[in-house]
Backbone as CSV, one residue per row, in Angstrom:
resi,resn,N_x,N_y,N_z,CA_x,CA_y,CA_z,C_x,C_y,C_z
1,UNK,0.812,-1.189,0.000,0.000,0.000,0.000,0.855,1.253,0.000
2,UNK,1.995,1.028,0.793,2.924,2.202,0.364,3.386,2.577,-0.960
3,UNK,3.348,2.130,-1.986,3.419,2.608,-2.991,1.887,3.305,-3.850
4,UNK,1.223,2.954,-3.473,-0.443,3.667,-3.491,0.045,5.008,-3.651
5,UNK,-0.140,5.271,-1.812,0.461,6.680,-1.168,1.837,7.262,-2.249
6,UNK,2.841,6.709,-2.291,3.797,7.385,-3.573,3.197,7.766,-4.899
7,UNK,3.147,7.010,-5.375,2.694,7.117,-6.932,1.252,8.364,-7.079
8,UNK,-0.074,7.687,-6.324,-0.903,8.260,-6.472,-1.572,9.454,-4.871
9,UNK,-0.824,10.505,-4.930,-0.292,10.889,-3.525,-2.026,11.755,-3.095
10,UNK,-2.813,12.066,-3.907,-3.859,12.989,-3.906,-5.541,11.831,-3.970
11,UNK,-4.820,10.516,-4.809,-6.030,9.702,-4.821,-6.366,9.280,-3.052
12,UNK,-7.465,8.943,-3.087,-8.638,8.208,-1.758,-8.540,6.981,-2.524
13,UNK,-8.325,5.999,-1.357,-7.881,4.429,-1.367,-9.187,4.344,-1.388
14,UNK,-10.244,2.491,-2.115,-10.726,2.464,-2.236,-10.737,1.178,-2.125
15,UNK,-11.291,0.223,-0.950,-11.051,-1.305,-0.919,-12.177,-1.818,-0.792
16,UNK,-11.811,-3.125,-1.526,-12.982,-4.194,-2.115,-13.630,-4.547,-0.889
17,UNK,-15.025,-4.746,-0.208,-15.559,-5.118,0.736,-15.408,-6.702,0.495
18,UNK,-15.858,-7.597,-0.713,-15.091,-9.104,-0.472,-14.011,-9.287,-0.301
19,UNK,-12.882,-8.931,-1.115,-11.661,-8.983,-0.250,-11.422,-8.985,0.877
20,UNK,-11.825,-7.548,1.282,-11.524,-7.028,2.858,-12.132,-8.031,3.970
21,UNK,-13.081,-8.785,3.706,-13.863,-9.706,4.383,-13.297,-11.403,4.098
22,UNK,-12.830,-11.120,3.381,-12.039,-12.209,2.838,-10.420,-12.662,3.957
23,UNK,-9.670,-11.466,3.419,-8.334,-11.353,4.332,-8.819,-11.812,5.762
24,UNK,-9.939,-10.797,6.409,-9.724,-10.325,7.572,-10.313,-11.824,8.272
25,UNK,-11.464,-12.362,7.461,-12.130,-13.719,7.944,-10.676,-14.614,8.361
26,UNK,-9.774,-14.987,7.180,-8.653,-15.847,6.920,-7.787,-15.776,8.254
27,UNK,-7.707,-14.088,8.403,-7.255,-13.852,9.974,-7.383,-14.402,11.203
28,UNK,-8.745,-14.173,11.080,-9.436,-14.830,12.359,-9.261,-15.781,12.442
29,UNK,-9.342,-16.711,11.443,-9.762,-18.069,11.515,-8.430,-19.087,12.073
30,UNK,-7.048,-18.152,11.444,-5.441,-18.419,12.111,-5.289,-17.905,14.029
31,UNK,-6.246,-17.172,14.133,-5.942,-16.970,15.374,-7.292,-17.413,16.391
32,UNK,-8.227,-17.774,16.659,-9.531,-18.319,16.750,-9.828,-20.052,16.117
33,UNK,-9.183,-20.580,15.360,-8.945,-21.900,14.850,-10.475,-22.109,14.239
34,UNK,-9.930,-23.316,13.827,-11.642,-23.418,13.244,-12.401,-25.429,13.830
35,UNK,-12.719,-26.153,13.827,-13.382,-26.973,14.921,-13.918,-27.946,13.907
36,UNK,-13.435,-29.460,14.120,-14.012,-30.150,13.197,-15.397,-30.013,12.856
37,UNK,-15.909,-30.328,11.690,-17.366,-29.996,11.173,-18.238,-31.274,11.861
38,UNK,-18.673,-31.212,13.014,-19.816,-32.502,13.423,-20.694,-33.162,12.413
39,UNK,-21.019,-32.991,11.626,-22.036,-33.001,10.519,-21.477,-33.371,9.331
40,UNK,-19.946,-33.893,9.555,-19.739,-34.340,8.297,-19.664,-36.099,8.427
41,UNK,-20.323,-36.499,7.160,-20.258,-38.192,7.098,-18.774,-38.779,6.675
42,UNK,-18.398,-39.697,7.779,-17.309,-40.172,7.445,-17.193,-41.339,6.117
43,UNK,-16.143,-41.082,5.322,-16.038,-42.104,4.338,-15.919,-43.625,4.219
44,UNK,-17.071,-44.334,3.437,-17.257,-45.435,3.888,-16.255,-46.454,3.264
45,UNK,-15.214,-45.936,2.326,-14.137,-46.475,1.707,-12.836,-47.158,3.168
46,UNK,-12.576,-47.941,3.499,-11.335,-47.855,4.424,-9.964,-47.373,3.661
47,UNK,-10.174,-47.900,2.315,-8.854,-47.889,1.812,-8.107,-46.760,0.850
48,UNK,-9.794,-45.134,1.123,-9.398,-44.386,0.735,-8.532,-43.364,1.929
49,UNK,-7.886,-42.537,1.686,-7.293,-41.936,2.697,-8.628,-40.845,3.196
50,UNK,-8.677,-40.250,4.695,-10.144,-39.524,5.581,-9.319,-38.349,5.005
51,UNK,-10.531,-37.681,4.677,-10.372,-36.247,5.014,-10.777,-35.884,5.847
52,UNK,-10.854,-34.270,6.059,-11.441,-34.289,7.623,-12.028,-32.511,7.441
53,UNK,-13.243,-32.360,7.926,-13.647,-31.011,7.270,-13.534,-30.369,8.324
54,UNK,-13.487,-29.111,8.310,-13.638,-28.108,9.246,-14.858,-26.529,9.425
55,UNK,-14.883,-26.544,10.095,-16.122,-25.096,10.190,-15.380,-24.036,11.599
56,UNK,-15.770,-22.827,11.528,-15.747,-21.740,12.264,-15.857,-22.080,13.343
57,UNK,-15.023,-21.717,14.564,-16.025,-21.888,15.947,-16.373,-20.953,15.995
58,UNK,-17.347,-20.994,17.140,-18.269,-19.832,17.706,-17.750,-18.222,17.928
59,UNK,-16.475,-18.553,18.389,-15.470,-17.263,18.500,-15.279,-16.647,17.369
60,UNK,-14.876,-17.733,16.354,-14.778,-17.018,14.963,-15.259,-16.320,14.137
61,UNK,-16.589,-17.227,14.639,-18.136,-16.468,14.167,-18.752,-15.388,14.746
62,UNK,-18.226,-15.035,15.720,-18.706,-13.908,16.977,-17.625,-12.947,16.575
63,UNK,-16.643,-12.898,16.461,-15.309,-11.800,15.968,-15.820,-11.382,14.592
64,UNK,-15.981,-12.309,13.605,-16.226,-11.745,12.417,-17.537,-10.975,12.100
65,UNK,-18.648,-11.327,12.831,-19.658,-10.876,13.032,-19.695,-9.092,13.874
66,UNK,-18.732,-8.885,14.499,-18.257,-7.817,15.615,-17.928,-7.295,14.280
67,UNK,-16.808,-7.970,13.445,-16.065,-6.832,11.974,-16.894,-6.037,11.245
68,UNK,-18.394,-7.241,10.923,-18.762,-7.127,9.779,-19.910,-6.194,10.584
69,UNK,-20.397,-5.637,11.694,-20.870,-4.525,12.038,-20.040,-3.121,11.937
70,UNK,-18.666,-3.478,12.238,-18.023,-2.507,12.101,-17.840,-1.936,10.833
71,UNK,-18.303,-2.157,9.732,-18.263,-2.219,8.492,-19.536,-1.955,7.645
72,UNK,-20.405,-2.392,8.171,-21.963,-1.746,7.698,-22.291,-1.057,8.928
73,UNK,-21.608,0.094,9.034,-21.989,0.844,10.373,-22.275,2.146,9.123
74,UNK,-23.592,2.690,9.594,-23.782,4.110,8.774,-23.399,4.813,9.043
75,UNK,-23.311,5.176,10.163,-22.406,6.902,10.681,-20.934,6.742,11.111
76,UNK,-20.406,8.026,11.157,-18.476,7.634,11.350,-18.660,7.152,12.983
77,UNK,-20.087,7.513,13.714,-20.041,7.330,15.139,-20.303,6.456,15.675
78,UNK,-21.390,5.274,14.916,-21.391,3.832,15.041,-20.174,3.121,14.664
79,UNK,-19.408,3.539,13.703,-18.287,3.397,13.065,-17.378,2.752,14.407
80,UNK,-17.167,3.839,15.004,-15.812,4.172,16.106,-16.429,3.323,17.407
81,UNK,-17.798,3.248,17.708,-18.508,2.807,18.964,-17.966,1.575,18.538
82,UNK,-18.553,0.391,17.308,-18.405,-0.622,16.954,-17.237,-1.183,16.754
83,UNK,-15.764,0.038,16.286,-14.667,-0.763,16.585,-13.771,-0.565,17.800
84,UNK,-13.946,-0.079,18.986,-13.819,0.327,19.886,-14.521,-1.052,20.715
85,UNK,-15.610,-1.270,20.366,-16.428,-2.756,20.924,-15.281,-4.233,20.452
86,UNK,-15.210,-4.018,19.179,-14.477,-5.135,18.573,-13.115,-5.047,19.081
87,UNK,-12.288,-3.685,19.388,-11.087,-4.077,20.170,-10.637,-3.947,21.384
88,UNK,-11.975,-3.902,22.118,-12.075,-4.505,23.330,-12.572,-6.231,23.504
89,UNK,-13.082,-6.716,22.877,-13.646,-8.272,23.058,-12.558,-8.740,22.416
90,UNK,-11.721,-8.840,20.942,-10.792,-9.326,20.300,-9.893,-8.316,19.901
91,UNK,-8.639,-8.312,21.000,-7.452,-7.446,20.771,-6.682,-7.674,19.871
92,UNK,-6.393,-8.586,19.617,-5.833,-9.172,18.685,-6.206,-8.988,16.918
93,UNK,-7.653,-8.739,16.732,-8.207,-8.608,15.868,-8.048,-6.848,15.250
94,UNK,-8.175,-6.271,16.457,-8.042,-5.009,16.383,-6.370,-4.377,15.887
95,UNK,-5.343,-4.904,16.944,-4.163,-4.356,16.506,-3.840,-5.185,14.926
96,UNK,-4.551,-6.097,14.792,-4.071,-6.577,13.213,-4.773,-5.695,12.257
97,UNK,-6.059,-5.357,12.737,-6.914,-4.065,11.487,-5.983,-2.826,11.470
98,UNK,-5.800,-2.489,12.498,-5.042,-1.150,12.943,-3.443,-1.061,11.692
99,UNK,-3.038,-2.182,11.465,-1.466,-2.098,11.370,-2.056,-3.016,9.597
100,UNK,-2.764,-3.031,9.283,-2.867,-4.019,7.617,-3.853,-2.880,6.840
């Protein structure tokens, strides 16, 4: 992004909301883990090798859910309430938004 700021010194940055939800999910999910999927049917092959699926835990789903308010927030003042909420419950989440 530092070269953004060089090159185009007067433009307003302008980031993709899937992306941005994208990265930041991927985040979470490295620091919050994610929890075998209960609901998945095991393979009735023995002699194929298991896979093994995975889903969100609850944390993951509760952090990203905290983001994704912070993000469809209409005013700059829900804005700041909502990430001020989010980096108090997940610090971690916060100093990584803060610094990416």
């Amino acid at each position: 992004m530092n070269s953004l700021k060089v090159v185009f010194v007067n433009t307003d940055l302008v980031l993709c909301k899937w992306h941005t939800n994208k990265d930041v999910r991927a985040y979470i999910r490295r620091v919050y883990d994610q929890v075998p999927d209960p609901n998945q049917v095991s393979d009735p092959d023995p002699n194929q090798a298991k896979t093994e699926a995975f889903v969100d835990s609850e944390q993951t789903e509760a952090c990203f859910q905290a983001f994704k308010e912070c993000i469809d927030a209409q005013t700059d003042t829900e804005f700041f309430e909502k990430a001020r909420a989010l980096d108090e419950a997940y610090p971690k989440i916060g100093l990584y938004l803060d610094t990416h």
